[in-house]
Backbone as a chain_set.jsonl record, in Angstrom:
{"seq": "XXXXXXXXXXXXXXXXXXXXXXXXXXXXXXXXXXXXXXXXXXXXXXXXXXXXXXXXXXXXXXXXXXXXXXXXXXXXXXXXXXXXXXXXXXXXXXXXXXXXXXXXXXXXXXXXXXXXXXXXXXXXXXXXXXXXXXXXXXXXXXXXXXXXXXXXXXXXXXXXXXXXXXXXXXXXXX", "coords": {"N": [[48.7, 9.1, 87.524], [46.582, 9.922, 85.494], [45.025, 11.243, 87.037], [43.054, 13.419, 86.17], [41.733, 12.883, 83.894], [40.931, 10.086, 81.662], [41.971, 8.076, 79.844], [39.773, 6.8, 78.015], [38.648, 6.378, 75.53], [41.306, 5.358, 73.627], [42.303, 3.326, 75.482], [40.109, 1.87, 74.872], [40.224, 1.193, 71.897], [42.453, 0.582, 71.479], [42.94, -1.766, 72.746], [41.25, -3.288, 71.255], [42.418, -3.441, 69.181], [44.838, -5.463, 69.919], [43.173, -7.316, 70.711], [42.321, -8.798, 68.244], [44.956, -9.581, 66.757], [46.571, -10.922, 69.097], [45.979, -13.64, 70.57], [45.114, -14.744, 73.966], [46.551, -16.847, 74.813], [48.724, -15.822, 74.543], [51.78, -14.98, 76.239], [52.508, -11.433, 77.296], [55.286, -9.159, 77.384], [54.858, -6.011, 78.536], [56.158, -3.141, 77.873], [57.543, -0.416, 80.167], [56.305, 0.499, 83.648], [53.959, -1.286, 85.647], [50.568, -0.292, 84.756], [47.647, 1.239, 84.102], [46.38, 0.42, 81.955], [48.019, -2.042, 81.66], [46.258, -3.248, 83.881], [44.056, -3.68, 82.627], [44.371, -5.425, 80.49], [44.981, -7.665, 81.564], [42.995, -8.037, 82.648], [41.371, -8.983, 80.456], [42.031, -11.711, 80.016], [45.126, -11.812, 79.374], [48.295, -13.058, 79.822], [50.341, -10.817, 81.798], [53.578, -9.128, 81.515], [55.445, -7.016, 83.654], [58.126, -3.769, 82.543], [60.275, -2.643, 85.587], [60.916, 0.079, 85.857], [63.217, 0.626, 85.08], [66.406, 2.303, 83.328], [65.49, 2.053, 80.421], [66.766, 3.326, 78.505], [69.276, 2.72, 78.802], [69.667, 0.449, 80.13], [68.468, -3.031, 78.69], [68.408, -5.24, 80.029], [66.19, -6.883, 81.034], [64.642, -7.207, 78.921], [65.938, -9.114, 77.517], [66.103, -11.332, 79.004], [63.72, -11.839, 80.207], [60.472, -14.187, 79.407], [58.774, -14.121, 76.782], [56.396, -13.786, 74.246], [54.845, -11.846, 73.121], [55.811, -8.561, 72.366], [55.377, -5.505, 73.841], [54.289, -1.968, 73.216], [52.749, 0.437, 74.883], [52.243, 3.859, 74.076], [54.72, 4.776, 74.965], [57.609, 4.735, 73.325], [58.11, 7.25, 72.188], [59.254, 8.702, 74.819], [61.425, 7.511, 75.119], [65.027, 8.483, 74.715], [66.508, 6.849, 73.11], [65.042, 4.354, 70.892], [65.293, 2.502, 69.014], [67.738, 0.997, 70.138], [66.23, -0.573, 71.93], [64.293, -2.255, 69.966], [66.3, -3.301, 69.136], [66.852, -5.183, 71.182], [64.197, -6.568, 71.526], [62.902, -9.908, 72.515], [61.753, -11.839, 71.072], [58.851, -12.624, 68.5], [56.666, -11.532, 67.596], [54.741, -7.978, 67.882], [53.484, -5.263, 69.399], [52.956, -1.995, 69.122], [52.218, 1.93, 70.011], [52.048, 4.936, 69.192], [51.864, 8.321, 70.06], [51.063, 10.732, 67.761], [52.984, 13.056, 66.075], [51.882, 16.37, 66.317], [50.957, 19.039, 63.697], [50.191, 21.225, 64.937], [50.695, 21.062, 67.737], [53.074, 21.802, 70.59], [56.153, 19.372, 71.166], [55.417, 17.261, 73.893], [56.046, 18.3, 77.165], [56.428, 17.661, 80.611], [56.711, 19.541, 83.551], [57.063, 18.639, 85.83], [57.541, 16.308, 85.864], [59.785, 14.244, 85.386], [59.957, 12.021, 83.953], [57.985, 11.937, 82.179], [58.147, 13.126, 79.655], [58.243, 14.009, 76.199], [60.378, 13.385, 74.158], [60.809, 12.121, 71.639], [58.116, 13.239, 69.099], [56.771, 11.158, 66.525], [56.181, 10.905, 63.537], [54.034, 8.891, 61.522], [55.576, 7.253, 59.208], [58.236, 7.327, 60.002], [58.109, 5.967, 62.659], [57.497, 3.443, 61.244], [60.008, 3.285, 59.236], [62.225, 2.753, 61.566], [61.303, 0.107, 62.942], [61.209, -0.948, 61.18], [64.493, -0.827, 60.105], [64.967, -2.136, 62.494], [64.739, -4.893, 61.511], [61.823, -5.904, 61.159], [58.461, -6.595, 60.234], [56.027, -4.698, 59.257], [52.538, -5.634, 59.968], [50.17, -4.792, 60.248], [48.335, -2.161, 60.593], [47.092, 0.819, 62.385], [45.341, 4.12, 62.464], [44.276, 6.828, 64.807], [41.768, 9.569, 66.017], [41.581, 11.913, 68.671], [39.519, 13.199, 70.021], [39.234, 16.138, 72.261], [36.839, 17.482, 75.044], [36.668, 20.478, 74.81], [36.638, 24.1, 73.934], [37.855, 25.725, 70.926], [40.035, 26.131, 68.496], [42.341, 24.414, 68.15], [40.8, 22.206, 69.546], [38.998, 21.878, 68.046], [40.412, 20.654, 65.608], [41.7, 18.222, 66.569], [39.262, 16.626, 66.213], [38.985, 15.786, 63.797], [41.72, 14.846, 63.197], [44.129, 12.445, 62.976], [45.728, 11.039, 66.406], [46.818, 8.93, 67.278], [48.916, 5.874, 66.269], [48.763, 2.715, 66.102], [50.422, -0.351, 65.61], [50.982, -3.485, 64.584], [53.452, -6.005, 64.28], [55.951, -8.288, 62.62], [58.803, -10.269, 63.082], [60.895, -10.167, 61.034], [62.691, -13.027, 59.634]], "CA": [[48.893, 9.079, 86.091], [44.979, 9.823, 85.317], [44.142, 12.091, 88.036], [41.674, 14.366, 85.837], [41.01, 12.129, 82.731], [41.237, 8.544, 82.069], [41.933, 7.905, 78.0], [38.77, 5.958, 77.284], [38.533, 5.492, 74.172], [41.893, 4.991, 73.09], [42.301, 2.092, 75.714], [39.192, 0.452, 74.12], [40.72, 1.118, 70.539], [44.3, -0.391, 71.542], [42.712, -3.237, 73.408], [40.064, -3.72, 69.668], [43.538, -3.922, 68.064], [44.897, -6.242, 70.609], [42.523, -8.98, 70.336], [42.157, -8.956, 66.279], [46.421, -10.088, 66.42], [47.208, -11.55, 69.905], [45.499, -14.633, 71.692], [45.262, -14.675, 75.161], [47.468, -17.759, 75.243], [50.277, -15.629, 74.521], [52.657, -14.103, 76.688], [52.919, -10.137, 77.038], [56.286, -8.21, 77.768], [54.974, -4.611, 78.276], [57.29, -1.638, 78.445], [56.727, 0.301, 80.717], [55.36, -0.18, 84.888], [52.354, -1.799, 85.49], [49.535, 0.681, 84.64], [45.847, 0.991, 84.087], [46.282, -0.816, 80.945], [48.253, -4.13, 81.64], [45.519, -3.983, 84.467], [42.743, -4.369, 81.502], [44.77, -6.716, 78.734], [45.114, -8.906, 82.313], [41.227, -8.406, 82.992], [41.046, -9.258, 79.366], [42.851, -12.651, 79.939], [46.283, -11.708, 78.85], [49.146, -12.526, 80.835], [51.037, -9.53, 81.288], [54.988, -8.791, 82.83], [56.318, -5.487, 83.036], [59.523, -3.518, 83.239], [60.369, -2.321, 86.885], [61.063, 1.436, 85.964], [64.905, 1.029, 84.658], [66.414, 3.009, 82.386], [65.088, 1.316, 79.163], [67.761, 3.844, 76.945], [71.551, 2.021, 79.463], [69.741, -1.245, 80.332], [67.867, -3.411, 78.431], [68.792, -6.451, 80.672], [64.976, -7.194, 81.241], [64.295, -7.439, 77.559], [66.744, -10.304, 76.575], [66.283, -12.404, 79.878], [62.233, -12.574, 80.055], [59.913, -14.926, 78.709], [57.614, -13.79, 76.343], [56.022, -14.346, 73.377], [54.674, -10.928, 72.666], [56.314, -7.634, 73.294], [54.278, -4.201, 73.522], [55.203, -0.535, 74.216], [51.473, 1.418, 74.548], [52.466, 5.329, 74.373], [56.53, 4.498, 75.705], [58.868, 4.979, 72.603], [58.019, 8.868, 72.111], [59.72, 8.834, 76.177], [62.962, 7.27, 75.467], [66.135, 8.836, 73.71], [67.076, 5.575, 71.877], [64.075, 3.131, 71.057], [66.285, 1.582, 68.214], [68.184, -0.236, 70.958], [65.158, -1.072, 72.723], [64.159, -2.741, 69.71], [66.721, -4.773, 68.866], [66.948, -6.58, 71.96], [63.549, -7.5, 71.898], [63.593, -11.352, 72.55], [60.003, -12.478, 70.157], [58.74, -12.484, 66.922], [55.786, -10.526, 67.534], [55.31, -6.642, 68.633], [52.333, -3.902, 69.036], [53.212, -0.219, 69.195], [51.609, 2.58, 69.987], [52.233, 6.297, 69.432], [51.102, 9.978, 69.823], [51.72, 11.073, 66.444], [53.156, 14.654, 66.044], [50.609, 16.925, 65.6], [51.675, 20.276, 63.677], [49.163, 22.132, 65.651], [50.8, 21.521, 68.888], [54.393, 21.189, 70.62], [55.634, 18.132, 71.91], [54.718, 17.163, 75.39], [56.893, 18.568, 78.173], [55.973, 17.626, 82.235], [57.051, 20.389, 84.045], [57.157, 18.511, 87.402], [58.006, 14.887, 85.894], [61.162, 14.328, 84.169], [59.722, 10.743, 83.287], [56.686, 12.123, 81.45], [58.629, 14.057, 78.181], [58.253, 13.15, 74.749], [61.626, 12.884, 73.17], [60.517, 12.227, 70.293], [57.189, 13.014, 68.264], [56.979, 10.665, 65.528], [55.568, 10.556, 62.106], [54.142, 7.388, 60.918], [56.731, 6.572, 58.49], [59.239, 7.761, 60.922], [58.266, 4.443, 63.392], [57.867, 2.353, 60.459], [61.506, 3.141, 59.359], [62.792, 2.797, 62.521], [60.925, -1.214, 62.81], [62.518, -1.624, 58.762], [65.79, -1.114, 60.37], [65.249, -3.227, 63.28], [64.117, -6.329, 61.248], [60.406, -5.779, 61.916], [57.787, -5.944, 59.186], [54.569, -4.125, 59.885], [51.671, -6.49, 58.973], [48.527, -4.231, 60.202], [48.668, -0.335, 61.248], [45.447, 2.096, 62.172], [45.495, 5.535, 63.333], [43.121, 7.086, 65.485], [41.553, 10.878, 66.544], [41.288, 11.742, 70.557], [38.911, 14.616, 70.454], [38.554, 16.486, 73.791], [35.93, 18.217, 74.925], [37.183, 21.884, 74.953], [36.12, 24.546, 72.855], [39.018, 26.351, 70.582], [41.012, 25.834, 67.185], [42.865, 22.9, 68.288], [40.018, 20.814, 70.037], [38.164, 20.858, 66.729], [41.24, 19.861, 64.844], [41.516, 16.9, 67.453], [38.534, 15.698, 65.981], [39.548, 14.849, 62.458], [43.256, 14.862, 62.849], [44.488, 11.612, 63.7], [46.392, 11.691, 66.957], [47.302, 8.029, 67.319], [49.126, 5.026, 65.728], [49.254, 1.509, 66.379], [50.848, -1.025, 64.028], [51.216, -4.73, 64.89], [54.632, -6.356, 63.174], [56.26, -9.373, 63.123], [60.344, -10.276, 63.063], [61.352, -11.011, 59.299], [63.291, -14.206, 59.6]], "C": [[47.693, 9.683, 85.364], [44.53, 10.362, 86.358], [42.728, 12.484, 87.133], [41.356, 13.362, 84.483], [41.42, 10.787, 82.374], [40.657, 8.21, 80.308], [40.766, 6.574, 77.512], [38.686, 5.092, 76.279], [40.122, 5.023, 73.305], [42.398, 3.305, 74.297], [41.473, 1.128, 75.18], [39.287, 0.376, 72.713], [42.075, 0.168, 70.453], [44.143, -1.549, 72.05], [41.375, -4.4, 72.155], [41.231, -4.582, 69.217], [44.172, -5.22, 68.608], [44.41, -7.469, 70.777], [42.432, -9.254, 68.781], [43.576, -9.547, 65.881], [46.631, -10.877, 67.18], [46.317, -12.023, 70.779], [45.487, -14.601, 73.217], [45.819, -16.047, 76.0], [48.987, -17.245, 75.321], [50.961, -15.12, 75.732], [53.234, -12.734, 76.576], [53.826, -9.613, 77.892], [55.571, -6.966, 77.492], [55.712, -3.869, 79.058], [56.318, -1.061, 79.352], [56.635, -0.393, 82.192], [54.104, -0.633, 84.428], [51.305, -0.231, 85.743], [48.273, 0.514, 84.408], [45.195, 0.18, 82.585], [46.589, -2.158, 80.221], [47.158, -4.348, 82.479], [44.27, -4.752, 83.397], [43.039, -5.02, 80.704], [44.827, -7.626, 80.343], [43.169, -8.85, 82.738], [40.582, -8.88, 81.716], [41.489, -10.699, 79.017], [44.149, -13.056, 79.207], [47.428, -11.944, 80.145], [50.309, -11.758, 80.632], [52.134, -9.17, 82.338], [55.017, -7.39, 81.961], [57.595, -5.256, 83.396], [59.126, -3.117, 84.332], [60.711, -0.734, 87.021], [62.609, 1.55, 85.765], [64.799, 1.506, 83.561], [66.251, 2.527, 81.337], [66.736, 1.574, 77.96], [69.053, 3.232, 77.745], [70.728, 1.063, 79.816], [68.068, -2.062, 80.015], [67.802, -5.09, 78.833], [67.283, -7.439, 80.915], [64.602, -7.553, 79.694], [64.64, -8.589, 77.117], [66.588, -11.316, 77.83], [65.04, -12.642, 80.421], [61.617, -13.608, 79.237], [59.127, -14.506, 78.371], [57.021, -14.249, 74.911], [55.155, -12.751, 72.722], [55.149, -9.67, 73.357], [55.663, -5.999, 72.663], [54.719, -3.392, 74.311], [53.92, 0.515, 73.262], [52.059, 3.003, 74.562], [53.815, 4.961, 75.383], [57.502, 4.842, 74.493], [59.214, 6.799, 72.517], [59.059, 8.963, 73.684], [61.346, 8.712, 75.711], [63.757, 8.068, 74.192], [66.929, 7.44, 72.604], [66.068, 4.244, 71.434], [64.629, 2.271, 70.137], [66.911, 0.393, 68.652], [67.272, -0.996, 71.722], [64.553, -2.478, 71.795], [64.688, -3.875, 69.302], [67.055, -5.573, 69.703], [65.583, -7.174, 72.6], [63.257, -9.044, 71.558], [61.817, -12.198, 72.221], [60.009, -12.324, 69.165], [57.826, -11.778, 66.495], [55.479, -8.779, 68.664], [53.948, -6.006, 68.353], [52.989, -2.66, 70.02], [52.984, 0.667, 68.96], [52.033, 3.86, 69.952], [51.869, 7.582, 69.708], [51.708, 10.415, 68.467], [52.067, 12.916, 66.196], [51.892, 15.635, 65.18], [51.138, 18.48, 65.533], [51.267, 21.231, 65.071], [49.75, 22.16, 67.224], [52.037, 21.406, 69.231], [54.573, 20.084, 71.148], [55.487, 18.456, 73.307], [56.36, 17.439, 76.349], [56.612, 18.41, 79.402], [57.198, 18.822, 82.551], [57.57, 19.834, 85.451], [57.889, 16.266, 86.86], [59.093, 14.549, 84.841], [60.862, 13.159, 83.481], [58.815, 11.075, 82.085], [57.179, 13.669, 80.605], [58.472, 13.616, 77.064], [59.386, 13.655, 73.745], [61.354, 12.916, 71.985], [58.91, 12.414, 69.791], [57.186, 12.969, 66.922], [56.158, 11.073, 64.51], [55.042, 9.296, 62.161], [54.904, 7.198, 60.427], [57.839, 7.066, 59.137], [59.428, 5.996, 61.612], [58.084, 3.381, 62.479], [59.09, 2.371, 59.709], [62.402, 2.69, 60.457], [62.285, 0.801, 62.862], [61.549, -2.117, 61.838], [63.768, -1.503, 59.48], [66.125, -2.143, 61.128], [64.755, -4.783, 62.7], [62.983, -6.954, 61.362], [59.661, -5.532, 60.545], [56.635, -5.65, 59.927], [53.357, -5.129, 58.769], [49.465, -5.736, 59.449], [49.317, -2.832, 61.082], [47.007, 0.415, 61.272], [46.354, 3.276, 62.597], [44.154, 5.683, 63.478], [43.074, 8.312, 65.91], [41.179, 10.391, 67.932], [41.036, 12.798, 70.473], [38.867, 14.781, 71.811], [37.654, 17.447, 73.351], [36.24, 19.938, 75.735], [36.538, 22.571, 73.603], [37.873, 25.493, 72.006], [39.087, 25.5, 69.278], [41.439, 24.325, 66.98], [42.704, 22.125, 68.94], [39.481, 20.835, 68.378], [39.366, 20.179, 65.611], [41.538, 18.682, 65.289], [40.57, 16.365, 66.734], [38.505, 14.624, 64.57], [41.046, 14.675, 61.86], [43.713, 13.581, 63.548], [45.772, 11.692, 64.769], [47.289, 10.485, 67.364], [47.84, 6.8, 66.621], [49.541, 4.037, 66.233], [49.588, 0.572, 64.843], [51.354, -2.522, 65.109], [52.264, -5.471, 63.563], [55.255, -7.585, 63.794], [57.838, -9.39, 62.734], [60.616, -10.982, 61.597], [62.773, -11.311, 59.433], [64.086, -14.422, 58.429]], "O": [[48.088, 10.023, 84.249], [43.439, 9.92, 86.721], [41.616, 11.997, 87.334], [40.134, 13.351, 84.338], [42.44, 10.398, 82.942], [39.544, 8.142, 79.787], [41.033, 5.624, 76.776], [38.657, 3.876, 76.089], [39.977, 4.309, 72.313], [42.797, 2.291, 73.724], [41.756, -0.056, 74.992], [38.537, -0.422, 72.152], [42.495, -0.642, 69.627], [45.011, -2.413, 71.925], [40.923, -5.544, 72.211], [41.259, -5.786, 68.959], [44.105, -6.172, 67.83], [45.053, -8.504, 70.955], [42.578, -10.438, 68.48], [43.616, -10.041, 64.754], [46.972, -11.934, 66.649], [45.809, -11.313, 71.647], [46.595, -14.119, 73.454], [45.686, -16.33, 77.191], [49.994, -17.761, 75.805], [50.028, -14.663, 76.392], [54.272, -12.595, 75.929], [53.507, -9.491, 79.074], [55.533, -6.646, 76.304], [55.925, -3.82, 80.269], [55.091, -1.073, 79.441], [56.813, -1.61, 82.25], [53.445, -0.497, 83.397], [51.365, 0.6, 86.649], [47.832, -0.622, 84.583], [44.127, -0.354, 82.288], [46.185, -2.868, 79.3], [46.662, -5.459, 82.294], [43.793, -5.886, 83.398], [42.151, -5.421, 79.952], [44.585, -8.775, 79.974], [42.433, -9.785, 83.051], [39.389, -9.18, 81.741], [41.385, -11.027, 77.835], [44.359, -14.121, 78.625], [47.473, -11.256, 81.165], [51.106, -11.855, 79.699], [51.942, -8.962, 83.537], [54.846, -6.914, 80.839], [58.256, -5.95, 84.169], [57.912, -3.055, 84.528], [60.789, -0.25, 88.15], [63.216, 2.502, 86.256], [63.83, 1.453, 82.804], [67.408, 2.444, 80.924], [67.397, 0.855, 77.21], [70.057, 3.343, 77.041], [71.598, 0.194, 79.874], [67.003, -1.915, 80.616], [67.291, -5.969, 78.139], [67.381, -8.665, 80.957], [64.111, -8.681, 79.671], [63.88, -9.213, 76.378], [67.107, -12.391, 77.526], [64.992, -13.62, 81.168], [62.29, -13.959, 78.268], [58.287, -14.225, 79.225], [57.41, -15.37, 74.582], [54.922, -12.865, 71.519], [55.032, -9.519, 74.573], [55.55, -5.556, 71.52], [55.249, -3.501, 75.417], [53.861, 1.012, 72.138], [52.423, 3.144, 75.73], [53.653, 4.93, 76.603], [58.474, 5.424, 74.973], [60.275, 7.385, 72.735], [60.005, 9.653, 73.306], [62.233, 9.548, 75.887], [63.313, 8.241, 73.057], [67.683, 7.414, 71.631], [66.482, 3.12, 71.72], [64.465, 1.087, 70.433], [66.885, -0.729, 68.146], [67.619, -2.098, 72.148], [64.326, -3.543, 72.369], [64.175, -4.978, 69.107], [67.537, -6.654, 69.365], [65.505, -7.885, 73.601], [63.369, -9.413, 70.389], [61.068, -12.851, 72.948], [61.014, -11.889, 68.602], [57.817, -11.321, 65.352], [55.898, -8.562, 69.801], [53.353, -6.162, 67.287], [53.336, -2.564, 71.197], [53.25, 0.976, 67.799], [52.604, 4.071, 71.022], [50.964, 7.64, 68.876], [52.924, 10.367, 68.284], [51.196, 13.786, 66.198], [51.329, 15.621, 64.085], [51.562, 19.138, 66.483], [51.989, 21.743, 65.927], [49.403, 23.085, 67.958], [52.648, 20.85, 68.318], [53.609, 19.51, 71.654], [55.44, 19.577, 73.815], [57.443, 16.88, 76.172], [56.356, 19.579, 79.694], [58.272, 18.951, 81.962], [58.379, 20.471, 86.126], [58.462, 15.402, 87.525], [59.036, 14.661, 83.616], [61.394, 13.052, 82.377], [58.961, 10.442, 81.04], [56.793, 14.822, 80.798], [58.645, 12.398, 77.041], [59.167, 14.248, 72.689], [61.721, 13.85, 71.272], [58.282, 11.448, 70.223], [57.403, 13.901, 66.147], [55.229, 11.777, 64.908], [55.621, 8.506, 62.907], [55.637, 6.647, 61.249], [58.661, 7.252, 58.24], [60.276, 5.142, 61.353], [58.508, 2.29, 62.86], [59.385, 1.213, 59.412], [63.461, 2.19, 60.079], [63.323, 0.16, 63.027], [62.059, -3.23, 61.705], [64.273, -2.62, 59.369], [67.047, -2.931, 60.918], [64.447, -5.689, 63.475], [62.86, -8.157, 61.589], [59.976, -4.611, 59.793], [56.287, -6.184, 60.979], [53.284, -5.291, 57.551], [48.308, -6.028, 59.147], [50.307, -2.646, 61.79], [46.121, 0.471, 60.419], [47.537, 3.371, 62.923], [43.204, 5.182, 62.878], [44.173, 8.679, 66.327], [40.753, 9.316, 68.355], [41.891, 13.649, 70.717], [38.547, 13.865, 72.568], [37.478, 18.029, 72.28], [36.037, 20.321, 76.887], [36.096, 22.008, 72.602], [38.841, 25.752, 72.721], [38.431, 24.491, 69.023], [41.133, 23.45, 66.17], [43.553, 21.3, 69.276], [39.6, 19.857, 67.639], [39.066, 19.236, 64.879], [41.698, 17.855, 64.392], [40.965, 15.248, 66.4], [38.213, 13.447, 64.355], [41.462, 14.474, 60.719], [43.685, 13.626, 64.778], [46.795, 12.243, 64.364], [48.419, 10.751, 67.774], [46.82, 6.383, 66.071], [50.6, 4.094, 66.858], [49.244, 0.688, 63.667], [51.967, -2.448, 66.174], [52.014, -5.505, 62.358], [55.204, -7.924, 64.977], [58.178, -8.451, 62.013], [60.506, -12.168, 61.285], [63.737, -10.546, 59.407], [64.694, -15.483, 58.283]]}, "num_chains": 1, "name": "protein.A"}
């Protein structure tokens, strides 16, 4: 997943946001396999289930029959063709979600060799906060964040003051 680079700083920005909302008494559903960043919210004393690699967009059978108490999808909605349904069968009251935010400057992301690793969609901010407003989700904290690399060119220095990420922590309006 991280052969040649290993997202630094946005794991220690999403794991800032992470403790400032959600206790480490709670219970985390993250989308997604286990990866290099349920390993650090569980080295962070979070306990953390994941999905098993089913199709999230025909079966959300894992969603409605876990136990959780918080449910999180780090860099996963941009992947799937329907995150709408994803959301409404999540089974909590609280949610953090993370995006790549469309950036004019580049196209979206295509794997050439991994059909898993496409981005379907690149959002807007007010794109995924419409899409939360529909599902019954208010947003009660949001950042965005730049992920400069270190390349030289046009669109590394626009990396540096173009924000490239959004998280937003929301809760289920009851």
């Amino acid at each position: 997943m991280y052969e040649k680079t290993f997202p630094n700083k946005r794991f220690k920005h999403t794991l800032e946001f992470l403790q400032k909302h959600i206790t480490t008494s709670e219970t985390i559903f993250d989308l997604g396999v286990p990866n290099p960043f349920s390993k650090i919210m569980e080295q962070n004393g979070y306990t953390v289930k994941n999905t098993t690699g089913e199709d999230l967009d025909k079966d959300q059978t894992a969603l409605q029959t876990e136990s959780y108490t918080v449910f999180t999808a780090f860099e996963i909605f941009e992947h799937l063709l329907n995150p709408y349904t994803v959301l409404e069968n999540v089974n909590c009251d609280k949610l953090l979600i993370s995006i790549p935010l469309r950036l004019w400057f580049s196209p979206a992301y295509r794997s050439k060799t991994d059909m898993w690793d496409r981005h379907y969609h690149e959002f807007e901010d007010w794109q995924l906060d419409w899409l939360l407003e529909k599902t019954g989700w208010k947003i009660t904290a949001r950042e965005k964040f730049t992920h400069p690399v270190k390349k030289i060119g046009f669109r590394p220095l626009l990396r540096y003051f173009t924000p490239r990420y959004y998280i937003v922590f929301a809760e289920r309006i009851k």
